[in-house]
PyMOL CGO cylinders between C-alpha atoms (Angstrom):
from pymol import cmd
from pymol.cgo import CYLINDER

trace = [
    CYLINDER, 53.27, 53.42, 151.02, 53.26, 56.98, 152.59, 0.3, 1, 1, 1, 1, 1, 1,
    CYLINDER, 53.26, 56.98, 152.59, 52.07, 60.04, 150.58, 0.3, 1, 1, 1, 1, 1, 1,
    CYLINDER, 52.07, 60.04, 150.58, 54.09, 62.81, 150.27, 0.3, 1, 1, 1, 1, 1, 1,
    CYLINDER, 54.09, 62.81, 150.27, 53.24, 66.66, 151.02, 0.3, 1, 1, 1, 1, 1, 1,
    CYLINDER, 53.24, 66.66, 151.02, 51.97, 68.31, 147.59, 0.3, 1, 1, 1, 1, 1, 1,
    CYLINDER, 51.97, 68.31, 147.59, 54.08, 70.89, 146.58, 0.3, 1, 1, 1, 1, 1, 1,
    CYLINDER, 54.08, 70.89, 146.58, 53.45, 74.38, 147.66, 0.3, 1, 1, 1, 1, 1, 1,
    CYLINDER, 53.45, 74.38, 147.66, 51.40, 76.59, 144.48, 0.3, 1, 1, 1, 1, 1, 1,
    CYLINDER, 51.40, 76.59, 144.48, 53.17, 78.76, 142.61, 0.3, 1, 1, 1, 1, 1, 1,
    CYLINDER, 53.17, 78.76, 142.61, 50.42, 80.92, 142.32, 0.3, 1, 1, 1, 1, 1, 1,
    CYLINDER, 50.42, 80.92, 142.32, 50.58, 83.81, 145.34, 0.3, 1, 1, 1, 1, 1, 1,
    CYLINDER, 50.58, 83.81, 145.34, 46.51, 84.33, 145.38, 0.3, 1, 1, 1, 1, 1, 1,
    CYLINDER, 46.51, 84.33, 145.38, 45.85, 80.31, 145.96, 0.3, 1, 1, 1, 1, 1, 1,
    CYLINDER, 45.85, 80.31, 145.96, 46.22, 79.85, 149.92, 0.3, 1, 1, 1, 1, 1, 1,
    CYLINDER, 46.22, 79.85, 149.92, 45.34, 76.01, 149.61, 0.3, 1, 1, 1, 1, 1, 1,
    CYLINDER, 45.34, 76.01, 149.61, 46.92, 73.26, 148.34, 0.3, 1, 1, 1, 1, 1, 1,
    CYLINDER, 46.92, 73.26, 148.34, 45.31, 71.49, 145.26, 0.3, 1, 1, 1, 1, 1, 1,
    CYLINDER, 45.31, 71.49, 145.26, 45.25, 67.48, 145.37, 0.3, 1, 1, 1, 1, 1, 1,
    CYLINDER, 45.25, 67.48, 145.37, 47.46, 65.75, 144.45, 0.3, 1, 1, 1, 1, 1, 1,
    CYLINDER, 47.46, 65.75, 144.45, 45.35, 63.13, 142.70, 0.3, 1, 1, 1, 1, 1, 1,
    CYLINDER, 45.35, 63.13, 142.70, 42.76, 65.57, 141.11, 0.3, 1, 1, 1, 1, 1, 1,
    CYLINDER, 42.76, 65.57, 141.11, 43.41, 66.78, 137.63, 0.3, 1, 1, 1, 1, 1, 1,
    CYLINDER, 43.41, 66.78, 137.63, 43.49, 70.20, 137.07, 0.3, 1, 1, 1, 1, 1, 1,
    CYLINDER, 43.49, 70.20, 137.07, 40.47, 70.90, 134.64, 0.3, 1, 1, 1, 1, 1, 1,
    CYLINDER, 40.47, 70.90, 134.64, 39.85, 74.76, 132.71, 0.3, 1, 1, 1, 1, 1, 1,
    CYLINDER, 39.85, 74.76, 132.71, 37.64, 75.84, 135.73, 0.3, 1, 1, 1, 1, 1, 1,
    CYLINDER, 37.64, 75.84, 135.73, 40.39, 75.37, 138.22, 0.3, 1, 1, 1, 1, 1, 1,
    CYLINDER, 40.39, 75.37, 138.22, 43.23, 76.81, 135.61, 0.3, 1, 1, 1, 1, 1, 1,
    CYLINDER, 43.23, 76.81, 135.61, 44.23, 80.27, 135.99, 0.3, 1, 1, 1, 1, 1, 1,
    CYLINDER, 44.23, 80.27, 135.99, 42.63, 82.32, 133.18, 0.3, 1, 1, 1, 1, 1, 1,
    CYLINDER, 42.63, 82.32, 133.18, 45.01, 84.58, 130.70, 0.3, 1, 1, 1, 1, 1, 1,
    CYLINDER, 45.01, 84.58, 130.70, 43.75, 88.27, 132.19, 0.3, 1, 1, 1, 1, 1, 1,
    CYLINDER, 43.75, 88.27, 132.19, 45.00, 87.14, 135.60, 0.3, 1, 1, 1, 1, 1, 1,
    CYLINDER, 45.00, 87.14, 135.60, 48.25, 84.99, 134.66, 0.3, 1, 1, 1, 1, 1, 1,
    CYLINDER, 48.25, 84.99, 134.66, 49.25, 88.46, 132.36, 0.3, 1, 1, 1, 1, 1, 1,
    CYLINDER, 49.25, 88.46, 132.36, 48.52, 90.80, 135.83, 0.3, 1, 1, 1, 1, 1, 1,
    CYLINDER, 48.52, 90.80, 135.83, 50.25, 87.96, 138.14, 0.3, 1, 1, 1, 1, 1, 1,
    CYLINDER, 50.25, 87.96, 138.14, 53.63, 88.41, 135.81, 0.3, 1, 1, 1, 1, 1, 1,
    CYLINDER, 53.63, 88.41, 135.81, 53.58, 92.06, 135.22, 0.3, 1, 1, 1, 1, 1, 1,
    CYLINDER, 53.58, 92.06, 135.22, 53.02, 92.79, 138.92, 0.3, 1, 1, 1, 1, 1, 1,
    CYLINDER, 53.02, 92.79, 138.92, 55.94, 90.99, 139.99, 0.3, 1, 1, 1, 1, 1, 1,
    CYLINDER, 55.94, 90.99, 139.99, 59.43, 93.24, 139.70, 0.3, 1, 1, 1, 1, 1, 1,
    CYLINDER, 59.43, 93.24, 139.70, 62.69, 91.67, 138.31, 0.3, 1, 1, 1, 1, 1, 1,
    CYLINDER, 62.69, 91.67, 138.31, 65.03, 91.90, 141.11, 0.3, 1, 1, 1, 1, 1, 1,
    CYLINDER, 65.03, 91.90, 141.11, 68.22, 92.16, 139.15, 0.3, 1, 1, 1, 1, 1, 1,
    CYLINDER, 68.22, 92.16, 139.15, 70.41, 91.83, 142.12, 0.3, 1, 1, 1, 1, 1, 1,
    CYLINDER, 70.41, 91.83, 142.12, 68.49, 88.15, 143.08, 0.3, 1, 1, 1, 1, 1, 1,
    CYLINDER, 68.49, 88.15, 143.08, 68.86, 86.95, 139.67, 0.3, 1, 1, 1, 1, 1, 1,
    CYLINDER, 68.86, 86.95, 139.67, 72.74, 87.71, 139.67, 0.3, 1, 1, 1, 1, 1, 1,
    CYLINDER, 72.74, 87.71, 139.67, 73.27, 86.45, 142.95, 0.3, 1, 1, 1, 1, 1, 1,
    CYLINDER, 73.27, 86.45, 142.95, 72.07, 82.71, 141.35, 0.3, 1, 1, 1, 1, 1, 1,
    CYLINDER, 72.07, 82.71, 141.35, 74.64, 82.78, 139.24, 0.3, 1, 1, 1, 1, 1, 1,
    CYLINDER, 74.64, 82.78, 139.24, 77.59, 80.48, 140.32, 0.3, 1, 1, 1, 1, 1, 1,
    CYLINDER, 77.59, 80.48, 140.32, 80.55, 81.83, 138.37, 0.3, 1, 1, 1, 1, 1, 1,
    CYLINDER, 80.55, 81.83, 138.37, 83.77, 79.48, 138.92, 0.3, 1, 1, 1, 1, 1, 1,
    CYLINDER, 83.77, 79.48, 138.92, 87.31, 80.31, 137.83, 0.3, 1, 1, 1, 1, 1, 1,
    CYLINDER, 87.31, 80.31, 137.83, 87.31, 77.22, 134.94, 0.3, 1, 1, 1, 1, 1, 1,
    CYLINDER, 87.31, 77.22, 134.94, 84.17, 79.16, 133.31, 0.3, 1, 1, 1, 1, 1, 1,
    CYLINDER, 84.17, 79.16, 133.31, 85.26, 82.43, 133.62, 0.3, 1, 1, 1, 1, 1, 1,
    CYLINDER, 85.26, 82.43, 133.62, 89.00, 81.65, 132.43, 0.3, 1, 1, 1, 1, 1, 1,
    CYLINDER, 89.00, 81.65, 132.43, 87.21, 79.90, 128.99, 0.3, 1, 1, 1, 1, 1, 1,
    CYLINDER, 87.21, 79.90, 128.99, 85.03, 82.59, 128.58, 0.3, 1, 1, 1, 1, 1, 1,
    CYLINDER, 85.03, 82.59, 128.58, 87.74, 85.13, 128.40, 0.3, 1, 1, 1, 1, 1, 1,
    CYLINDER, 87.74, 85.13, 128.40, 89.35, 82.42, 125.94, 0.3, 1, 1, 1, 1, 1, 1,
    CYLINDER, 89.35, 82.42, 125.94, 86.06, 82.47, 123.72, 0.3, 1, 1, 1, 1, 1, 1,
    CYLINDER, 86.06, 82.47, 123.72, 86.20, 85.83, 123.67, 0.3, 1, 1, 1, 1, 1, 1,
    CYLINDER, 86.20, 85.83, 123.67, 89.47, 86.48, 122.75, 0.3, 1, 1, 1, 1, 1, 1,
    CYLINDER, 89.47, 86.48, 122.75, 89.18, 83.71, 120.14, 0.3, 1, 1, 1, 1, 1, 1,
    CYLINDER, 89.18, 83.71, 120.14, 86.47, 85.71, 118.89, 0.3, 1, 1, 1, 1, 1, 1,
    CYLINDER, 86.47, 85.71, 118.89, 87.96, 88.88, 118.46, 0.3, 1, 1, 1, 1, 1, 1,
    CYLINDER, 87.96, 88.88, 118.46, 91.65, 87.45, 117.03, 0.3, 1, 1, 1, 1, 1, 1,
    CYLINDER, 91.65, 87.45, 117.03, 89.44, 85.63, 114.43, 0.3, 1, 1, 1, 1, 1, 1,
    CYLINDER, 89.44, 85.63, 114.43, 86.76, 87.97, 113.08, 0.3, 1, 1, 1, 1, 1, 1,
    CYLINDER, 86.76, 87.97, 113.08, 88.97, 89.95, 111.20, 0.3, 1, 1, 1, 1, 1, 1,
    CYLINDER, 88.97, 89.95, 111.20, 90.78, 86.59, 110.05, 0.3, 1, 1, 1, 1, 1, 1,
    CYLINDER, 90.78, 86.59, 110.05, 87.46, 85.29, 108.54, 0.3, 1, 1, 1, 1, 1, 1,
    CYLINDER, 87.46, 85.29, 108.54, 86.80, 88.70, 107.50, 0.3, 1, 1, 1, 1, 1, 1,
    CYLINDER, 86.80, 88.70, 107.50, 90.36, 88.65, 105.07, 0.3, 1, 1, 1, 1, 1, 1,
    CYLINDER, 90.36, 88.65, 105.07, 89.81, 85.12, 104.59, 0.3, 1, 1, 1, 1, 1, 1,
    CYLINDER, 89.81, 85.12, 104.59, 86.28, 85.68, 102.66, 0.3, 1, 1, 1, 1, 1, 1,
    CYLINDER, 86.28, 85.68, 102.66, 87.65, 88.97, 101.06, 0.3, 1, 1, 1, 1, 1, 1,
    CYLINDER, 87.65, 88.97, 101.06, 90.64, 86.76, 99.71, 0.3, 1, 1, 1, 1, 1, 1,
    CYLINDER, 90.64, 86.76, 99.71, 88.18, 84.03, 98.48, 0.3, 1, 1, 1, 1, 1, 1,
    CYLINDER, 88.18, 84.03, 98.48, 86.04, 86.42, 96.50, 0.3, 1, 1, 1, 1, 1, 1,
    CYLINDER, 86.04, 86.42, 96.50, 89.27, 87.97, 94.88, 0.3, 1, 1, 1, 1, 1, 1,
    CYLINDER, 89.27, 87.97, 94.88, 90.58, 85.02, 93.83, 0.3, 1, 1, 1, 1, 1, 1,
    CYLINDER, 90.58, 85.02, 93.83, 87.06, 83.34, 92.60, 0.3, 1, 1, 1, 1, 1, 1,
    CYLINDER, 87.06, 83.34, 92.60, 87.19, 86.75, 90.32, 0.3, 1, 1, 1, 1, 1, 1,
    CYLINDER, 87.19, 86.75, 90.32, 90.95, 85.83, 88.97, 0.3, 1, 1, 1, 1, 1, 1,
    CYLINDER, 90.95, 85.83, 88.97, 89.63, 82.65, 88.33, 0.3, 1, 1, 1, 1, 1, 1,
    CYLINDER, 89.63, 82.65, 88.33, 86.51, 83.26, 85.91, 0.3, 1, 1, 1, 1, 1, 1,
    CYLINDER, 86.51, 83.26, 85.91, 89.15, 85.75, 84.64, 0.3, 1, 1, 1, 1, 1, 1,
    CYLINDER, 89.15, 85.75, 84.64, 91.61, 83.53, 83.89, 0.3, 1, 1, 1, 1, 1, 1,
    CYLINDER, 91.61, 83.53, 83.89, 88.96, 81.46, 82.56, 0.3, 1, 1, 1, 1, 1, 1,
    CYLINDER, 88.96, 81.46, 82.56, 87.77, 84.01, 79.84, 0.3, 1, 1, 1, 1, 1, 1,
    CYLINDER, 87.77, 84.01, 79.84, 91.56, 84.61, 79.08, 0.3, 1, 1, 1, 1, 1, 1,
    CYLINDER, 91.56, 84.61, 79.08, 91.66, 80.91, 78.38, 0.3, 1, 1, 1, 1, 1, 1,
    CYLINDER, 91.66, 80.91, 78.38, 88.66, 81.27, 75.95, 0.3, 1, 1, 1, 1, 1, 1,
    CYLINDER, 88.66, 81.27, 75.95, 89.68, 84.11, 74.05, 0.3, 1, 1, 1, 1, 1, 1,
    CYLINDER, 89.68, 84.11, 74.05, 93.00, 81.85, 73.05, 0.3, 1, 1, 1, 1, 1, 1,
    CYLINDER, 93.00, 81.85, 73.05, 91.09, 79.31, 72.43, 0.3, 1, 1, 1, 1, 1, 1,
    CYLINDER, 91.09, 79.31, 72.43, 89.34, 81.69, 69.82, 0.3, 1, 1, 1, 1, 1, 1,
    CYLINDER, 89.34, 81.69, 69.82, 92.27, 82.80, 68.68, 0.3, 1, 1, 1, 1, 1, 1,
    CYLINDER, 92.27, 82.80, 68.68, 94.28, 79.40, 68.26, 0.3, 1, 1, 1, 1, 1, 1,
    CYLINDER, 94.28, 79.40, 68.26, 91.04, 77.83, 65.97, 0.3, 1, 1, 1, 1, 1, 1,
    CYLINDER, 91.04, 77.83, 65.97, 91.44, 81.27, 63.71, 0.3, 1, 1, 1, 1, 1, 1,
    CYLINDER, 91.44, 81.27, 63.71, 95.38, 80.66, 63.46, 0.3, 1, 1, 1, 1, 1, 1,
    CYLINDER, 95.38, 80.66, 63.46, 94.44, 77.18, 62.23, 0.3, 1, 1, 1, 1, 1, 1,
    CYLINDER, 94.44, 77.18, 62.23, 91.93, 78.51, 60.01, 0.3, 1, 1, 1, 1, 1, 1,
    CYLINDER, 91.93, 78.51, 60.01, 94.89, 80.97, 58.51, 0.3, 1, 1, 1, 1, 1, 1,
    CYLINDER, 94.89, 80.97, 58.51, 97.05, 77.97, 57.85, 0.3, 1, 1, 1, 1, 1, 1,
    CYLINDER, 97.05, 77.97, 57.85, 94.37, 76.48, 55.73, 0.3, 1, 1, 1, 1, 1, 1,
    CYLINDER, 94.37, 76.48, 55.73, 95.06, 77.83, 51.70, 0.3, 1, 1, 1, 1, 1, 1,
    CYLINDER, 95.06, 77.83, 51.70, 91.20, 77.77, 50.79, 0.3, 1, 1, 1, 1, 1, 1,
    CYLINDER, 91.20, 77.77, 50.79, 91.10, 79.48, 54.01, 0.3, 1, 1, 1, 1, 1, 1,
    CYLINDER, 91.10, 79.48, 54.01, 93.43, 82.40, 52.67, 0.3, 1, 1, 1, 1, 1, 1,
    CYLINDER, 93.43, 82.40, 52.67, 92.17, 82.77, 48.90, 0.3, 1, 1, 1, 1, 1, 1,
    CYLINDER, 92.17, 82.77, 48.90, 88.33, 83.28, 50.15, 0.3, 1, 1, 1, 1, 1, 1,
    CYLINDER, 88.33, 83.28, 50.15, 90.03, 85.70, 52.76, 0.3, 1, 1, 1, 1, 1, 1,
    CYLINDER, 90.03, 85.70, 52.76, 91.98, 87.77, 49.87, 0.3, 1, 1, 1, 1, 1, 1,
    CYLINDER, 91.98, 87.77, 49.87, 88.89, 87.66, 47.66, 0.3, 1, 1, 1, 1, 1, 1,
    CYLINDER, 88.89, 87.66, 47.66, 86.22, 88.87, 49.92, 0.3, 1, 1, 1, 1, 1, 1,
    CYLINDER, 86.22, 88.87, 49.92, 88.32, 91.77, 51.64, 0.3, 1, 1, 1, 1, 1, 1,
    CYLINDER, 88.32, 91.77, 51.64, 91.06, 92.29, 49.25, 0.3, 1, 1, 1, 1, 1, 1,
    CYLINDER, 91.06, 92.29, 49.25, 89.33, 91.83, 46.07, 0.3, 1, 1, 1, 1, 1, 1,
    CYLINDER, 89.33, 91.83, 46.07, 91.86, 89.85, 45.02, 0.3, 1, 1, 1, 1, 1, 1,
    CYLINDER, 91.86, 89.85, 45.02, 91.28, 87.59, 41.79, 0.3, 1, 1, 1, 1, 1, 1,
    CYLINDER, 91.28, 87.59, 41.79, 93.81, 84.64, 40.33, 0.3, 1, 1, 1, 1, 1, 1,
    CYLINDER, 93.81, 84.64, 40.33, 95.24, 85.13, 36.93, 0.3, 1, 1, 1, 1, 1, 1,
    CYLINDER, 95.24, 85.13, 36.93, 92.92, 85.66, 33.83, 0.3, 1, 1, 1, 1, 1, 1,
    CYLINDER, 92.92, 85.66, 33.83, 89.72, 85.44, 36.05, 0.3, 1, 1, 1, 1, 1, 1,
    CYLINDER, 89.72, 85.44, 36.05, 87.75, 88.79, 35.71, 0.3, 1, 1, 1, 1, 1, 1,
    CYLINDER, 87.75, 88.79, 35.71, 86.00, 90.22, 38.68, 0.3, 1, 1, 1, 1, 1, 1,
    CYLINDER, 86.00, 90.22, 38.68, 82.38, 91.52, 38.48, 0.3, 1, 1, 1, 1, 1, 1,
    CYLINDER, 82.38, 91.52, 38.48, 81.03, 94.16, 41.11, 0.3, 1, 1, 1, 1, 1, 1,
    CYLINDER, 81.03, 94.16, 41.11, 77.41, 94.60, 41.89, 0.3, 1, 1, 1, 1, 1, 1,
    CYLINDER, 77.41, 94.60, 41.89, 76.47, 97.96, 43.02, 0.3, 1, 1, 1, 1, 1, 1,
    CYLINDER, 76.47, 97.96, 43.02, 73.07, 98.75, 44.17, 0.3, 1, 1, 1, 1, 1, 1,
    CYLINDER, 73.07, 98.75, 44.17, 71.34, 99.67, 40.94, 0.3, 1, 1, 1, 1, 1, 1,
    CYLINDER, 71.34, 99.67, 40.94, 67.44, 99.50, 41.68, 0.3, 1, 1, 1, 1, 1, 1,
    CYLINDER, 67.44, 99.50, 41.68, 65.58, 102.19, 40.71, 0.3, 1, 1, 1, 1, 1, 1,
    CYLINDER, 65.58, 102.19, 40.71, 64.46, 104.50, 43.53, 0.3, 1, 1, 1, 1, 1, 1,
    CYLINDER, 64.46, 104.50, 43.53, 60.74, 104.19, 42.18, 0.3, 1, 1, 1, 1, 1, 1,
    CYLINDER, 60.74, 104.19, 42.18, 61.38, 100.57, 42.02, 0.3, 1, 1, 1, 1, 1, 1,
    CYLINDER, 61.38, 100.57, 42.02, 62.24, 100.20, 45.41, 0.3, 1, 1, 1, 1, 1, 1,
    CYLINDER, 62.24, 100.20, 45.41, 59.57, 98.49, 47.95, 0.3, 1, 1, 1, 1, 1, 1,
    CYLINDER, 59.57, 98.49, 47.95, 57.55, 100.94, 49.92, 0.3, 1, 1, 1, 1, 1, 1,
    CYLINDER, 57.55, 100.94, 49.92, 58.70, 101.45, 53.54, 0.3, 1, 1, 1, 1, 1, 1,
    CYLINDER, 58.70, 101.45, 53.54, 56.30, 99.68, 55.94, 0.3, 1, 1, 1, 1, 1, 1,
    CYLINDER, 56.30, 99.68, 55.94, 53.60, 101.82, 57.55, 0.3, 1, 1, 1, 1, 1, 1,
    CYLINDER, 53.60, 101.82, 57.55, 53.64, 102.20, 60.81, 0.3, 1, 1, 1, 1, 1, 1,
    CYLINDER, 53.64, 102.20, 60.81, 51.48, 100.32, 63.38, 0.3, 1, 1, 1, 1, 1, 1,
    CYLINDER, 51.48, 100.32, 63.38, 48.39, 101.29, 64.12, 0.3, 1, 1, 1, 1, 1, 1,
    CYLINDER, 48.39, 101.29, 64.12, 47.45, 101.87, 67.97, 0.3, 1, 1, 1, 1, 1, 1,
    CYLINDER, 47.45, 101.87, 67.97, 43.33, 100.72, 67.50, 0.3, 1, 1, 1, 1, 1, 1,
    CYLINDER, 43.33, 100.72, 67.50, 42.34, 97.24, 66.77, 0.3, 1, 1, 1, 1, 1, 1,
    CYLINDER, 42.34, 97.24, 66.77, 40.66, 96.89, 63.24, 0.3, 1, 1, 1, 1, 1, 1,
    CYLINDER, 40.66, 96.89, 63.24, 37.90, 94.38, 62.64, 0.3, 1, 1, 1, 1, 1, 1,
    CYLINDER, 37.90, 94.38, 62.64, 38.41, 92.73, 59.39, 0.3, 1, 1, 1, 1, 1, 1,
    CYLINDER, 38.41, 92.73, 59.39, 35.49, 90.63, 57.57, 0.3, 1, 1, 1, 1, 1, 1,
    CYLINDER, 35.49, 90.63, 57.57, 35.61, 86.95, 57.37, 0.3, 1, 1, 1, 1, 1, 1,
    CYLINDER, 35.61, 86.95, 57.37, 36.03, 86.62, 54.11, 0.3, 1, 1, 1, 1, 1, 1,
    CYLINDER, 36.03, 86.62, 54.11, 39.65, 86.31, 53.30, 0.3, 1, 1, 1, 1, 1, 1,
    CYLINDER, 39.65, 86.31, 53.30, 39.53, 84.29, 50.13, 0.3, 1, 1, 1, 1, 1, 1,
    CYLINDER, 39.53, 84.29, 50.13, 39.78, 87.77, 48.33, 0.3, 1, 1, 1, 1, 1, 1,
    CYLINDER, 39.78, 87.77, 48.33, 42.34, 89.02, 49.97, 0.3, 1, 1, 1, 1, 1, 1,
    CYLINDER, 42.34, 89.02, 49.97, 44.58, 86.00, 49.23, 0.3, 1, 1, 1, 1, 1, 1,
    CYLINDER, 44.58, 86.00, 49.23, 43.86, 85.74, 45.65, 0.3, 1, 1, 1, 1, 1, 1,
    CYLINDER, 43.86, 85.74, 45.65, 45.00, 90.19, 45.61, 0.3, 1, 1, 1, 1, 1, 1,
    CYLINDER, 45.00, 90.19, 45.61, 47.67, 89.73, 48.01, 0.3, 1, 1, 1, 1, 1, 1,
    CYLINDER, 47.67, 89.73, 48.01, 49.03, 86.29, 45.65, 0.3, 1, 1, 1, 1, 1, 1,
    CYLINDER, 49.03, 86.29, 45.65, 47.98, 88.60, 42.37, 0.3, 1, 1, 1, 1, 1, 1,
    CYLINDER, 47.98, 88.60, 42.37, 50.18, 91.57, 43.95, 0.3, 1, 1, 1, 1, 1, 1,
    CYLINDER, 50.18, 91.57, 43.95, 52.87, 89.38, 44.42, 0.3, 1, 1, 1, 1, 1, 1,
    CYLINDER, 52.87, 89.38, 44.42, 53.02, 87.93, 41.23, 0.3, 1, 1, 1, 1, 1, 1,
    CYLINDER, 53.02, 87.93, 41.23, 52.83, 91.06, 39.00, 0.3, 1, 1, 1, 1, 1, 1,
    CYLINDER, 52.83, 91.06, 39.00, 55.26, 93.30, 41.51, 0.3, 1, 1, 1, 1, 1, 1,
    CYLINDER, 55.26, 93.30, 41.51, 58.24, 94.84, 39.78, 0.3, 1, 1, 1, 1, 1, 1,
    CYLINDER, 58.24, 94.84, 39.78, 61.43, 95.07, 41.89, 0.3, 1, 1, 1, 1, 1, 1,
    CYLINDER, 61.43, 95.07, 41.89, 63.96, 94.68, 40.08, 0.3, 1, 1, 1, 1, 1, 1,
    CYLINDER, 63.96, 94.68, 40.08, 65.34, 96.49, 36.96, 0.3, 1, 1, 1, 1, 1, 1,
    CYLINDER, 65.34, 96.49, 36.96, 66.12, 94.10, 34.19, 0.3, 1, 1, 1, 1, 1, 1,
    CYLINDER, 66.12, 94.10, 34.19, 69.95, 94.11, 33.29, 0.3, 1, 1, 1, 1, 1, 1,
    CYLINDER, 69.95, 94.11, 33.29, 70.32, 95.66, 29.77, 0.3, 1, 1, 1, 1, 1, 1,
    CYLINDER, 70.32, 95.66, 29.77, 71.50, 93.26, 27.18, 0.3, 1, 1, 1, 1, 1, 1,
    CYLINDER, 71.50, 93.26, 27.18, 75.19, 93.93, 25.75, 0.3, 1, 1, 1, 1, 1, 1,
]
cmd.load_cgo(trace, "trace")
């Protein structure tokens, strides 16, 4: 079987041909520093590059096409996405419209109920039903009688002893013996 030629280097400073059969191994590789100066020394010729480019009537007619297609439907998708954040808007508005009847529909059945109504006229009208008497409570503590408004917070941590069996039997003492209310005079 005949050999063929080994391709001609790539490399511009290599002269001679490398083997075919020998592997190429780090000592015979190019190192970074000199493949970095080997690309920035060679120019771009813009001109070469173009001239590669095969450019047939087919290709250029559906790249006018892609472009047009392009610019017709940008502004399409554009209204399209516009129209689809409108309407997802209507919709969780129509959906809150829907809950507010549904509100209002369970307090219309409520209304139709007659226990319903009386509480109703009782609580906001103050309305009783024949013979019944109604009472109303004012507020009629005693301003000394009142609790104490709570302190306010303190900023510092306080160390408190260990021993909290006295403070339980005060703080249950306290409780018991606390006056808050004043006793309704008898009639």
């Amino acid at each position: 079987m005949a050999r063929r030629p080994a391709p001609p280097s790539s490399s511009p400073h290599s002269d001679e041909p490398r083997p075919q059969h020998a592997p190429r191994t780090p000592a015979s590789a190019p190192s970074s520093r000199r493949t970095r100066t080997r690309f920035a020394d060679r120019a771009v010729d813009v001109r070469e590059w173009a001239s590669g480019i095969r450019l047939s009537a087919f290709a250029a007619i559906m790249l006018s096409l892609v472009v047009l297609g392009t610019w017709v439907l940008v502004p399409t998708i554009g209204t399209y996405l516009d129209q689809r954040q409108k309407i997802a808007a209507l919709e969780h508005s129509v959906q809150l419209t829907e809950e507010q009847i549904a509100e209002l529909e369970r307090e219309q059945a409520r209304w139709d109920d007659p226990v319903y109504i009386t509480t109703q006229a009782r609580e906001r009208l103050y309305y009783v039903r024949p013979g019944q008497v109604p009472y109303l409570v004012d507020f009629d503590l005693d301003p000394a009688d009142l609790p104490p408004a709570q302190q306010e917070v303190s900023e510092e941590l306080q160390q408190r002893g260990a021993d909290w069996m006295p403070h339980l039997l005060r703080s249950m003492t306290a409780a018991g013996l606390a006056q808050t209310a004043v006793g309704t005079p008898a009639r």
